[in-house]
C-alpha positions in Angstrom: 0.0 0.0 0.0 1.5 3.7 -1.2 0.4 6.4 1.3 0.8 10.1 1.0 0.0 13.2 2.4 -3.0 14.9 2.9 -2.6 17.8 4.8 0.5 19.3 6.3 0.9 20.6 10.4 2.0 23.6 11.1 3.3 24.1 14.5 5.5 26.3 16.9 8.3 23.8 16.5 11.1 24.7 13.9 12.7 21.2 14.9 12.3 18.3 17.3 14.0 19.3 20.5 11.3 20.7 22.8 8.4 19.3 21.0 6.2 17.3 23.8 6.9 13.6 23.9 2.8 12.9 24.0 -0.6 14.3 22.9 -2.4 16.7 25.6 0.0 17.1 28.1 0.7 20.8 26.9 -3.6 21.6 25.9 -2.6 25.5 25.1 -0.5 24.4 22.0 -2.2 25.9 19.1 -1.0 24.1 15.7 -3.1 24.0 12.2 -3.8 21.4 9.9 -3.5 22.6 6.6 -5.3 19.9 3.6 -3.2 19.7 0.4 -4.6 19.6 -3.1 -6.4 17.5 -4.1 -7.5 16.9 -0.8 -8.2 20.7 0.0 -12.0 21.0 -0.7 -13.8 22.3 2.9 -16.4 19.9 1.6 -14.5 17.4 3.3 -14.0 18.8 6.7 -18.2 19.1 6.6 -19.6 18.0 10.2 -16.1 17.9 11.8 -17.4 21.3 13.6 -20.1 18.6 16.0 -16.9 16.9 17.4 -14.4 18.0 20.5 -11.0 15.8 19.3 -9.5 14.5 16.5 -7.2 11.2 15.7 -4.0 12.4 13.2 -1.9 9.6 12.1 1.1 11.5 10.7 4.6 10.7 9.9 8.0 10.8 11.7 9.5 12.7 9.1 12.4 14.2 10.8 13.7 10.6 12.1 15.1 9.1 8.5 17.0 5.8 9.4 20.6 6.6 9.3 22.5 4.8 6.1 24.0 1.7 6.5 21.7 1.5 9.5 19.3 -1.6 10.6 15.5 0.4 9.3 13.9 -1.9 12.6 15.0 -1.3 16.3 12.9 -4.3 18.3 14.0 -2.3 21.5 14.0 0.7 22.0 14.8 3.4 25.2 11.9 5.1 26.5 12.4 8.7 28.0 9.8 7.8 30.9 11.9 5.4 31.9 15.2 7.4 32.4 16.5 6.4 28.8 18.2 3.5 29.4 16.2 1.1 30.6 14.9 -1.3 26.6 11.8 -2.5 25.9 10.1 -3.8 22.7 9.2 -1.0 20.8 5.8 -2.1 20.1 5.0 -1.8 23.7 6.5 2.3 23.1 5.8 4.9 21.5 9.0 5.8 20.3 9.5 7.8 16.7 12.0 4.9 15.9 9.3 2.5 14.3 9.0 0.1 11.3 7.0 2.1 9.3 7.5 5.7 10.9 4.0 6.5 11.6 2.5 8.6 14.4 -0.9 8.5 16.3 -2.2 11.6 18.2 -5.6 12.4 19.8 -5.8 16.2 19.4 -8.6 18.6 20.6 -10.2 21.1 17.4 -10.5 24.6 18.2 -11.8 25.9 15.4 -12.6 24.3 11.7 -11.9 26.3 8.7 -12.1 29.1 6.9 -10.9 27.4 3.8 -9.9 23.6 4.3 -8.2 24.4 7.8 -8.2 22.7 11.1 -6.8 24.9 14.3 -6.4 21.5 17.0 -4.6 22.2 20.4 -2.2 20.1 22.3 -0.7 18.4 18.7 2.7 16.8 19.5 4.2 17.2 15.7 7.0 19.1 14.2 6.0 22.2 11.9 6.1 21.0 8.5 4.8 17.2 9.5 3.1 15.2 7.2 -0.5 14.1 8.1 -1.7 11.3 6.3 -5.3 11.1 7.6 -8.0 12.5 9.7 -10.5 10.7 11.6 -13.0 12.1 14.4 -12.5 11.1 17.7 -15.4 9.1 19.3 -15.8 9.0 23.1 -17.9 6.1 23.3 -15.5 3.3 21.3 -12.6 5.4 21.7 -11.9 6.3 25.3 -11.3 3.7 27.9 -10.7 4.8 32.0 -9.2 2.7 34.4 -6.9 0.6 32.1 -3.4 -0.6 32.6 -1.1 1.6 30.9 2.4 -0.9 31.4 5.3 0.6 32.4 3.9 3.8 32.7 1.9 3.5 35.2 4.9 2.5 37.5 7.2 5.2 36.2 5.7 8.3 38.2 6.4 11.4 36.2 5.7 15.1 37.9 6.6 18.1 35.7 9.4 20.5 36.3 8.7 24.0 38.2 9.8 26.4 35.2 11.0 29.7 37.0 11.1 32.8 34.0 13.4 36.1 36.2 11.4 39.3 35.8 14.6 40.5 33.9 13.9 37.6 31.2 10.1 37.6 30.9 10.4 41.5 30.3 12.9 40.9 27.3 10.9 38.7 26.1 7.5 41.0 26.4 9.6 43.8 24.2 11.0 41.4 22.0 7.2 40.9 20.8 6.2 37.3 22.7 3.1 37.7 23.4 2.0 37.0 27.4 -0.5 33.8 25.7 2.4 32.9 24.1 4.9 33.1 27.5 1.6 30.7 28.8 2.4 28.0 26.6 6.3 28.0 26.6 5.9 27.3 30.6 3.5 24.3 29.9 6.5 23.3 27.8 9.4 23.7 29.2 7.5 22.1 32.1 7.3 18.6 30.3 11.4 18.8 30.6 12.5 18.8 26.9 15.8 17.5 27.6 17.5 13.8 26.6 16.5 11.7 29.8 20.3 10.7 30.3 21.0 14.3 30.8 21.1 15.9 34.0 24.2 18.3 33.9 23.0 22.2 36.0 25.3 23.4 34.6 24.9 22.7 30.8 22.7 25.3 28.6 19.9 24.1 26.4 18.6 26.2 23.7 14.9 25.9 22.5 13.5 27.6 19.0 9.8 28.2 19.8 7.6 30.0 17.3 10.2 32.4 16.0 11.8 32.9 19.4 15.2 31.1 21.3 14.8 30.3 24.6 18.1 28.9 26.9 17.5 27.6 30.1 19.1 25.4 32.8 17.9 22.8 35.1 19.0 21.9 38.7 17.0 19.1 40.8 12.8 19.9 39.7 13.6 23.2 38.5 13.9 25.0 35.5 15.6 28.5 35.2 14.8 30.4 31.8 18.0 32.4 30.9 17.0 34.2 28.0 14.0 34.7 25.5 14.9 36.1 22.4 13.7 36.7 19.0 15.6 34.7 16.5 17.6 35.7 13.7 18.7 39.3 16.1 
């Protein structure tokens, strides 16, 4: 079976580093689905407007397998679980699959004008390709109180993300909006960095929407150094 896109995400996220590692767990992150031709009539999007959430199954297109490289990984290194503990990567998530296909469950915030879908709390790349749409359907889709395997034993608690007056007020006059300076804490919360890494004293830099952002983390906390526009 040949596949190809339908519509193409546009997002915050220049690159991979920083995006969130699951669906929902930042809700203010605005994206757009954008359909492609000849998929771009709005007659298609008709009645999407009566649902709340949306399933994208999308591609992993900024993890190419590297040449020379085995294409399947049967293990694989989840971040939850500190990255470097291996299980079998159909019981993960991880980008590193056979066929390089992603599932997210996003919220729809508004549908159209023109054959456009604005969905919050997307975990995708700007520029991903989506390769369909289907509505989300509470009563076949959602399922409380399961088992969720090792994460359910991995307790995760989001890092306290501290912005100085000194920083936030740069970034207010480099044009970040305050909705905007919202979101990036709901982000940099979800601790962007490689789970192996826990240096205080090494610098991370972050391109979100058209800004750079560098911060530092000790213990639970993150320290925002700077927030600048990009390309200054």
């Amino acid at each position: 079976m040949e596949i190809k896109p339908i519509a193409r995400f546009c997002a915050p996220f220049p690159e991979k580093f920083g995006i969130p590692r699951q669906a929902g767990v930042v809700p203010s992150l605005e994206g757009r689905i954008e359909l492609l031709p000849p998929y771009d009539d709005v007659q298609a999007l008709r009645g999407l407007e009566g649902f709340d959430y949306l399933w994208l199954i999308w591609g992993f297109s900024a993890n190419p397998p590297a040449p020379g490289s085995d294409p399947f990984r049967a293990t694989v290194r989840p971040p939850r679980l500190g990255g470097n503990e291996r299980i079998g990567v159909f019981s993960s998530r991880s980008p590193f699959r056979p066929n390089g296909l992603g599932l997210s469950a996003v919220r729809i915030k508004q549908v159209g004008p023109g054959p456009v879908i604005i969905v919050e709390g997307a975990d995708l790349m700007d520029g991903t390709p989506v390769y369909d749409i289907k509505p989300y359907v509470e009563y076949a889709d959602s399922h409380p109180g399961v088992r969720s395997g090792f994460v359910d034993a991995a307790r995760w608690e989001p890092l306290e993300v501290v912005i100085p007056d000194a920083v936030r007020e740069a970034g207010l006059r480099d044009g970040m909006q305050e909705q905007l300076l919202d979101t990036l804490r709901e982000v940099l919360a979800q601790d962007p960095r490689p789970a192996f890494q826990d240096d205080p004293s090494r610098s991370y830099g972050l391109s979100f929407d058209g800004f750079q952002i560098r911060f530092a983390v000790e213990g639970k906390q993150l320290t925002v150094k700077e927030i600048r526009r990009e390309n200054q």
